[in-house]
C-alpha positions as CSV (number, residue, x, y, z in Angstrom):
1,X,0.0,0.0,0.0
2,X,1.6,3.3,-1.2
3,X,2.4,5.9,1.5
4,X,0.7,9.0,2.2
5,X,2.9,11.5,3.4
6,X,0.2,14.1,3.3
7,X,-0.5,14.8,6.7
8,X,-3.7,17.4,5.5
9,X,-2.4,20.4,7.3
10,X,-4.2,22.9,6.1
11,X,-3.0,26.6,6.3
12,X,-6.5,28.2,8.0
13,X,-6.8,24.9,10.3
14,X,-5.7,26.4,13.6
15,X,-4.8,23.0,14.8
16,X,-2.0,20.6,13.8
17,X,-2.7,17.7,13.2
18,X,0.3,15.1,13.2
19,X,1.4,12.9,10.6
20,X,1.3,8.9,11.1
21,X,4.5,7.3,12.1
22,X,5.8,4.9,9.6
23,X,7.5,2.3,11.5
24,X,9.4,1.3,8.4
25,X,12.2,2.0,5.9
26,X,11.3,2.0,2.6
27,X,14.0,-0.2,0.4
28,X,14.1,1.6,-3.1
29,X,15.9,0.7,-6.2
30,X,15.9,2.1,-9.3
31,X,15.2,-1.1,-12.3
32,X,16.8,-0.2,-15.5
33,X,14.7,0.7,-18.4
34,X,15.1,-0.6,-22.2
35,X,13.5,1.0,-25.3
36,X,10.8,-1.4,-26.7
37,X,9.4,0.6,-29.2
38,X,9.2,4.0,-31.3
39,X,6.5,5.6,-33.2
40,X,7.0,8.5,-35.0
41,X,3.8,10.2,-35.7
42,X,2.8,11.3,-39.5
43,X,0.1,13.5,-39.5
44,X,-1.8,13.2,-42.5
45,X,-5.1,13.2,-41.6
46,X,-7.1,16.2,-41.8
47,X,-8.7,15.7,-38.4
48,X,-5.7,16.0,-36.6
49,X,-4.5,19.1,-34.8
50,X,-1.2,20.5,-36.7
51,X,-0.1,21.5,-33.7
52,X,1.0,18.1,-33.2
53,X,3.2,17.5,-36.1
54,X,6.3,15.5,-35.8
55,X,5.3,14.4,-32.2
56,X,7.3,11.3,-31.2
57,X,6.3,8.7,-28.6
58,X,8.6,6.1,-27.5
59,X,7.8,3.1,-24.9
60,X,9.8,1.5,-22.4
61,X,9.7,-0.4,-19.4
62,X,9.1,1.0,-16.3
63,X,9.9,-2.3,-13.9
64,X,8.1,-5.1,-12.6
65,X,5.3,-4.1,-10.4
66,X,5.9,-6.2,-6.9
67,X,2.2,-6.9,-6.4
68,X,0.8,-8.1,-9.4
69,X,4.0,-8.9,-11.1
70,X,3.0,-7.1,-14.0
71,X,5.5,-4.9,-15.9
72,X,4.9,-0.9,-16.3
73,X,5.0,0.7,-18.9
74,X,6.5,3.9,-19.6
75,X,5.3,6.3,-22.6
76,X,7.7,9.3,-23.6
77,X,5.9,11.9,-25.9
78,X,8.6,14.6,-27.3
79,X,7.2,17.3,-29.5
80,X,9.6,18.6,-32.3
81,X,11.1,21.5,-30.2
82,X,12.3,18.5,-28.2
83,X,9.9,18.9,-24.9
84,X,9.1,16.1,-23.6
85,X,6.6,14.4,-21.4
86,X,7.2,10.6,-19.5
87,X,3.6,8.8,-18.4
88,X,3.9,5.5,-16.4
89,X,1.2,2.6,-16.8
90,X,0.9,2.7,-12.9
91,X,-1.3,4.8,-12.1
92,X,-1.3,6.7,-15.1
93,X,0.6,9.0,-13.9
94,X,2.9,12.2,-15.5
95,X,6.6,11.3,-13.9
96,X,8.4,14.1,-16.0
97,X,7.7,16.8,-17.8
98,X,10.8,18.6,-19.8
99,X,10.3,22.1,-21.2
100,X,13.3,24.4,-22.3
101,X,14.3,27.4,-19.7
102,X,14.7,31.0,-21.1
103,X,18.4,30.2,-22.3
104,X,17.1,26.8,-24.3
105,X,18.2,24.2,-22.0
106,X,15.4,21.4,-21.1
107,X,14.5,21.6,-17.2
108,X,12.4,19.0,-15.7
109,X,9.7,20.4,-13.7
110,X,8.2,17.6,-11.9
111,X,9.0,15.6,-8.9
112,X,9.0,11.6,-9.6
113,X,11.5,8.7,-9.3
114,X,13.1,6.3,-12.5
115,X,11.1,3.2,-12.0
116,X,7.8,1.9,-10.8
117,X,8.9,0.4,-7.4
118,X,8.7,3.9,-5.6
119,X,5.6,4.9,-7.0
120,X,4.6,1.0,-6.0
121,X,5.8,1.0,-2.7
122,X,6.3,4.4,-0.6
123,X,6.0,7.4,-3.3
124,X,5.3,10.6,-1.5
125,X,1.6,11.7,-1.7
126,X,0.3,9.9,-5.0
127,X,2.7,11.7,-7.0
128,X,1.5,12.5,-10.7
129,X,-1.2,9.8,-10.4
130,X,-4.6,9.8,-11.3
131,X,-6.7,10.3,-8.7
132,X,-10.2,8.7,-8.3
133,X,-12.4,7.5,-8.2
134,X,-13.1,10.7,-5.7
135,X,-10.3,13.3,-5.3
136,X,-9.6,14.9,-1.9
137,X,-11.7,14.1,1.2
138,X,-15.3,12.6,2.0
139,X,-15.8,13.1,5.3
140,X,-16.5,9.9,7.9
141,X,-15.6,8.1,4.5
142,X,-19.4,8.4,4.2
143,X,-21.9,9.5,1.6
144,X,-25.6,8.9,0.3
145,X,-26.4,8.3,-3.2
146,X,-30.2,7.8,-4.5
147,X,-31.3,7.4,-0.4
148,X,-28.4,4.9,0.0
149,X,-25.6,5.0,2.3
150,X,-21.7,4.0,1.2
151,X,-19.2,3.6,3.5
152,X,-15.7,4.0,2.2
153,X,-12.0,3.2,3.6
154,X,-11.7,5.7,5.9
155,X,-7.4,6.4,5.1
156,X,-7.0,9.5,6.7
157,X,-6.9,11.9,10.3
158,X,-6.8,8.5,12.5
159,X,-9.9,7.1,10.6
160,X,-12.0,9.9,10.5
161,X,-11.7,10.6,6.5
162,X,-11.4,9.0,3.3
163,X,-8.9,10.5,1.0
164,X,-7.7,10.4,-2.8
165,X,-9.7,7.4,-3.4
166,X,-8.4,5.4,-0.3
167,X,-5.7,2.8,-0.4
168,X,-6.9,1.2,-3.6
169,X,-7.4,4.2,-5.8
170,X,-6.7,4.9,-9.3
171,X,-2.7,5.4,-9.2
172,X,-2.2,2.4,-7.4
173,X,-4.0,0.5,-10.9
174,X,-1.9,0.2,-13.7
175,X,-3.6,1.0,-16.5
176,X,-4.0,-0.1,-20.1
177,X,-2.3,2.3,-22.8
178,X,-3.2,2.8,-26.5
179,X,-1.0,4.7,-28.4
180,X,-2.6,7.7,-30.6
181,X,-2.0,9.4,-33.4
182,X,-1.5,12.5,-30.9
183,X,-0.7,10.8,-27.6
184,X,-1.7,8.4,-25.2
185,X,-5.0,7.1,-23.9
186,X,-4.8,4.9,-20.4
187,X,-7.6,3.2,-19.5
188,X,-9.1,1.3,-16.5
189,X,-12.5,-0.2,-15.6
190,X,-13.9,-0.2,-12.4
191,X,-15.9,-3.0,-11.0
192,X,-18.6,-2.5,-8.6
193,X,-18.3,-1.9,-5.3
194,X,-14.2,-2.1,-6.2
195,X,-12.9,0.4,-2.8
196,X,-16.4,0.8,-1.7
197,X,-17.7,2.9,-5.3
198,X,-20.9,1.6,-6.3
199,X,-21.3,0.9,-10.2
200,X,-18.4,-0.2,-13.0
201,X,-16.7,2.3,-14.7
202,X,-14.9,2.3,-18.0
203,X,-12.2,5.1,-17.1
204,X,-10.1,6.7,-19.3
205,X,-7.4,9.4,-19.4
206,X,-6.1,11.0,-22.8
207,X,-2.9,12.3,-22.5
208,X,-2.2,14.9,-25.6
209,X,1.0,17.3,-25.5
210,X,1.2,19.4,-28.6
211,X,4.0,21.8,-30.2
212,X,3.2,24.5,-27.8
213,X,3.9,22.5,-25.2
214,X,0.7,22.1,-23.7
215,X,0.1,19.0,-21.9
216,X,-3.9,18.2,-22.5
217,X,-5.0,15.7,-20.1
218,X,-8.2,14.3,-20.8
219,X,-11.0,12.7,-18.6
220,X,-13.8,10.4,-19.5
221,X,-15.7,7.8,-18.0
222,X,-19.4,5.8,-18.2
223,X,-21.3,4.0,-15.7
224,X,-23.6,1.2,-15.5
225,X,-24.8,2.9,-12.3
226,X,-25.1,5.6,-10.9
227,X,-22.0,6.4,-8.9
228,X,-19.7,9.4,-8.1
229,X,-16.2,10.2,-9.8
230,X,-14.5,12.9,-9.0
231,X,-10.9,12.7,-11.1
232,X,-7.4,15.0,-11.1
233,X,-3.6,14.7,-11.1
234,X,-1.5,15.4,-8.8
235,X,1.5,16.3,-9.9
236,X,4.3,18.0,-7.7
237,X,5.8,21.0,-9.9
238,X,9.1,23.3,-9.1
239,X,9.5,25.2,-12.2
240,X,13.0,26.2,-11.2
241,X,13.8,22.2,-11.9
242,X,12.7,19.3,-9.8
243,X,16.8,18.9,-9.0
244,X,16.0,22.1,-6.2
245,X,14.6,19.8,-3.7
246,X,15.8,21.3,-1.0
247,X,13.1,23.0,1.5
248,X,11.7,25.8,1.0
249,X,13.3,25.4,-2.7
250,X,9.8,26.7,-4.2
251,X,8.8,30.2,-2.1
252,X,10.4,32.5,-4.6
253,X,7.9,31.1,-7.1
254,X,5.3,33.7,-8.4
255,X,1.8,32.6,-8.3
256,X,-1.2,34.4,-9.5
257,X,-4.5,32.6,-9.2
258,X,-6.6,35.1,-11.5
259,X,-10.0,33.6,-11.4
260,X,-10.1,32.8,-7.6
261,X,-12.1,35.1,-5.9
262,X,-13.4,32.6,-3.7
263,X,-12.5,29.5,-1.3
264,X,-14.0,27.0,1.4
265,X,-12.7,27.3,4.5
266,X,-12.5,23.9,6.5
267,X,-12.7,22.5,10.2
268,X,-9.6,20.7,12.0
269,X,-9.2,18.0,9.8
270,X,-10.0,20.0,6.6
271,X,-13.4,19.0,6.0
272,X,-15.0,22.2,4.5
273,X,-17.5,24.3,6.5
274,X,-19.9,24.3,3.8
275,X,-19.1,28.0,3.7
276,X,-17.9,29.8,0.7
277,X,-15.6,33.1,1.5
278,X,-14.0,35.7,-0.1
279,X,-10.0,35.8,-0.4
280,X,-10.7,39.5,-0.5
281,X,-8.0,40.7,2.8
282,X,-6.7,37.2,3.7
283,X,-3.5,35.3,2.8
284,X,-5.4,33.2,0.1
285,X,-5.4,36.2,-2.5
286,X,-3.6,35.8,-5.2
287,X,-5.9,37.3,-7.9
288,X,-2.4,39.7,-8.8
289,X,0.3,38.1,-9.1
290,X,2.3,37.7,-5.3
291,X,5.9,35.9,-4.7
292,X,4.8,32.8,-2.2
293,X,8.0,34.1,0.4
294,X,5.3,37.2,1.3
295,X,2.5,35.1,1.9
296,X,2.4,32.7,4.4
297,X,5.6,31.4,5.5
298,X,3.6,28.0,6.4
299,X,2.4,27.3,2.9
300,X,-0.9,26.3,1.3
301,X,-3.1,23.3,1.1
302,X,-6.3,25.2,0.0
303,X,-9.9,24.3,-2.5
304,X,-10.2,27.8,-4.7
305,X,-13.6,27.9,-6.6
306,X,-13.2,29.1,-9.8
307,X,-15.0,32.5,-11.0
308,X,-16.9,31.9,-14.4
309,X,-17.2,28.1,-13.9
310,X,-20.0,26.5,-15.9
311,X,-18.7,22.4,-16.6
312,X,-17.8,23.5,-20.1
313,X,-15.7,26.4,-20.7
314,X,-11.8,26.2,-20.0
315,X,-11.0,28.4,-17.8
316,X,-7.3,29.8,-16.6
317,X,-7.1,29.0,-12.8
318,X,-3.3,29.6,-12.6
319,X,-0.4,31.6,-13.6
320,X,3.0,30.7,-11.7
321,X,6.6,31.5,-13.1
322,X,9.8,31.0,-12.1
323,X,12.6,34.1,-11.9
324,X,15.4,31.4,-12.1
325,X,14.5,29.8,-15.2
326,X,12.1,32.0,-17.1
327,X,9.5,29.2,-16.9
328,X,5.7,30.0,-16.9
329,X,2.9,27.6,-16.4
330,X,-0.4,28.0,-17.0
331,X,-3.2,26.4,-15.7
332,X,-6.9,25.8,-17.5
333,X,-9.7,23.5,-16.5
334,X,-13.7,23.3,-16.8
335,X,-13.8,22.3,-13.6
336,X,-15.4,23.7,-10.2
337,X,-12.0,24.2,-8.4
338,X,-9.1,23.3,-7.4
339,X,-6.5,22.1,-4.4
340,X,-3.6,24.8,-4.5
341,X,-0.8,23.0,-2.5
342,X,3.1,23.7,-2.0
343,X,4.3,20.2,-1.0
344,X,3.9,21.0,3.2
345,X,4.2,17.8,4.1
346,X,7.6,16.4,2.1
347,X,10.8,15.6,4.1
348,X,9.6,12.7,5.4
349,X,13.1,10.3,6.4
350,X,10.8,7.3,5.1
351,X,10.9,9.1,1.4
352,X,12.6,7.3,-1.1
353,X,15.1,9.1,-3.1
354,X,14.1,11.3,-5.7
355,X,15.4,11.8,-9.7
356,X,18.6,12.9,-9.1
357,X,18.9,10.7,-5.8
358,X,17.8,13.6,-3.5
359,X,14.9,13.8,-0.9
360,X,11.9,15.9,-2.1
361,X,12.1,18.3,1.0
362,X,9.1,20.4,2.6
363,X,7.9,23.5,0.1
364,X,10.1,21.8,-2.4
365,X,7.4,21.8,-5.3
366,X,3.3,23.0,-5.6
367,X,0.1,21.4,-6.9
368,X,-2.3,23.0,-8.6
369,X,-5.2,20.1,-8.8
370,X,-8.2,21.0,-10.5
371,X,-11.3,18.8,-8.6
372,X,-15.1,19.1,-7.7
373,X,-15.1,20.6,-3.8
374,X,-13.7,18.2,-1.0
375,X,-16.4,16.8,0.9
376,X,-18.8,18.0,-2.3
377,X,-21.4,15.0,-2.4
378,X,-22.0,16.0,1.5
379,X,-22.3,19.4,1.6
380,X,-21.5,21.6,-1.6
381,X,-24.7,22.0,-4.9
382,X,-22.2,21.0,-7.6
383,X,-21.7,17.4,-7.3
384,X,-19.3,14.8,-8.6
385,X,-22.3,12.3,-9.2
386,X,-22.1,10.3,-12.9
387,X,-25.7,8.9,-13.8
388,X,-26.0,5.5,-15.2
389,X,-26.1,6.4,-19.1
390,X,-24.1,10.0,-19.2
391,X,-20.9,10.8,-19.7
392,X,-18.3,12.2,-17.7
393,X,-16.1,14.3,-19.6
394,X,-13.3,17.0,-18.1
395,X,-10.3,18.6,-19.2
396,X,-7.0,20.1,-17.9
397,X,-4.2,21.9,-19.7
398,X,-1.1,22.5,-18.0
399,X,0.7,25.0,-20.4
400,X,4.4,26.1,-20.4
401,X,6.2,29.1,-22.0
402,X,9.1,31.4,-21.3
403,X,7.7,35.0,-19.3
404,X,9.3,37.6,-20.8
């Protein structure tokens, strides 16, 4: 069972809540990877986006998952400016992501390891992964759907929450991958009652990252019940290169969160109130664009609702640059909101080593996790419920260019 080194501190929670002891030392080692295959894509037909032209996708292998014994798979997209993006099988999940700095060198912006036996056996909080089927926290692991209780894993605050899909969620499956004209689709199905979810779901996450350098990640799913789904990725960013791992590596970041007028605040174990309140005077405004050092000095774990949002239109939620390297990324969704997080709870001794064999330390990287509400089937109108016959469908575009 993957570790959780999220402790859910939450920056307006005036009490601390402690992180679980891990009575263990995780054993990591790196499994060498081999090129399998290469597919350069043509793009002839007329349906395809230009924009990805030239794109190349290689496959190699990731390592022998312990559990299953199964081997993942990892996918490498590189777009003809040479930016690049590495997806594993497990967990469908983004484990690098390469993008040139402001002098045109490639920096890798994303915390992750170099095989599957980290992300397998003690990765820090789901890192990159899918998450589902239900994102963030459902409080008492509880929740009513057509006048019918569910009871979930309750994997979080000493039993008190469920969290990221509990111990058996989507980035602990790996997934099946089809190779596209344009990118990668992974796909999984659910079966009923599979970590307490009612109704079998044929998930799937599309994976598209074009000559711009805008990594499209895709969501859809269908249900042959009604059930909730509530789907994201959690990747761990430092746009000054995931190599700074020291702490407090990301707090010269600047962040602007230009459609965030608005956030839930939450009780002690960061369950939300219920209450939606205005950033307007508090340390969660970021509507102009603030370095993270002047804000709080504790960090952020923090749902932002997103002004404008109407489940279809893409809407910017983020715009956070680095000084160091030029690099800018861009954040757009056509979701309700979304988990703002700078990596609080990182530093952990149990960590396996990162990339380039260093420990991800506290406020080492940030999240930016577009989701429905925490808590939302219990207490917020916009609900992550998918009825028996629709389709869920979501988007979000993590975009990267040079500020100048």
């Amino acid at each position: 069972m993957p570790i959780d080194f999220h402790s859910n501190f939450w920056i307006n929670n005036t009490n601390k809540i402690m992180p679980q002891t891990i009575s263990h030392q995780a054993k990591i080692t790196s499994q060498p990877v081999k090129d399998t295959f290469e597919k350069q894509v043509e793009v002839s037909d007329s349906n395809i986006d230009k924009s990805y032209e030239g794109i190349k996708i290689e496959k190699k292998s990731f390592g022998k998952i312990k559990k299953s014994g199964e081997e993942a798979l990892l996918y490498t997209i590189t777009n003809k400016n040479g930016a690049s993006v590495d997806l594993s099988s497990f967990g469908a999940a983004i484990t690098s992501i390469k993008v040139p700095d402001k002098n045109g060198k490639m920096v890798d912006v994303t915390q992750g390891y170099t095989s599957v036996t980290p992300y397998e056996e003690s990765p820090i909080g789901h890192a990159g992964g899918t998450i589902g089927p239900c994102a963030n926290k459902i409080d008492n692991g509880t929740f009513k759907l057509n006048d019918k209780e569910y009871k979930l894993e309750c994997n979080k605050d000493n039993g008190r929450t469920h969290s990221h899909g509990g111990s058996d969620g989507f980035d602990t499956k790996n997934w099946n991958a089809e190779v596209l004209k344009d990118g990668i689709k992974f796909t999984y199905t659910k079966k009923d009652m599979e970590g307490g979810y009612p109704a079998n779901v044929n998930a799937s996450v599309t994976y598209k990252f074009d000559n711009d350098n805008r990594l499209h990640i895709i969501y859809e799913a269908e249900s042959d019940n009604d059930t909730i789904l509530n789907l994201t990725n959690h990747s761990y960013f430092n746009l000054d290169g995931a190599e700074n791992a020291e702490q407090g590596s990301v707090k010269n970041h600047i962040v602007k969160l230009p459609n965030s007028s608005k956030y839930t605040p939450v009780n002690d174990i960061a369950i939300p109130t219920g209450e939606i309140v205005s950033v307007e005077n508090s340390q969660f405004d970021f509507r102009e664009a603030r370095k993270l050092s002047e804000m709080n000095p504790d960090g952020y774990d923090q749902n932002y609702c997103i002004d404008g949002y109407d489940g279809k239109s893409m809407i910017k939620v983020a715009e956070i640059k680095s000084e160091k390297t030029g690099i800018q990324m861009e954040v757009s969704t056509n979701l309700p909101g979304f988990q703002f997080y700078t990596a609080n709870n990182l530093g952990k001794a149990e960590q396996p080593l990162g990339k380039e064999g260093k420990r991800y330390e506290k406020h080492s990287a940030f999240c930016v996790e577009p989701q429905f509400f925490p808590n939302a089937i219990n207490t917020f109108d916009e609900k992550p419920i998918l009825k028996k016959g629709e389709k869920f469908n979501r988007e979000i575009i993590y975009s990267f260019n040079i500020n100048k």
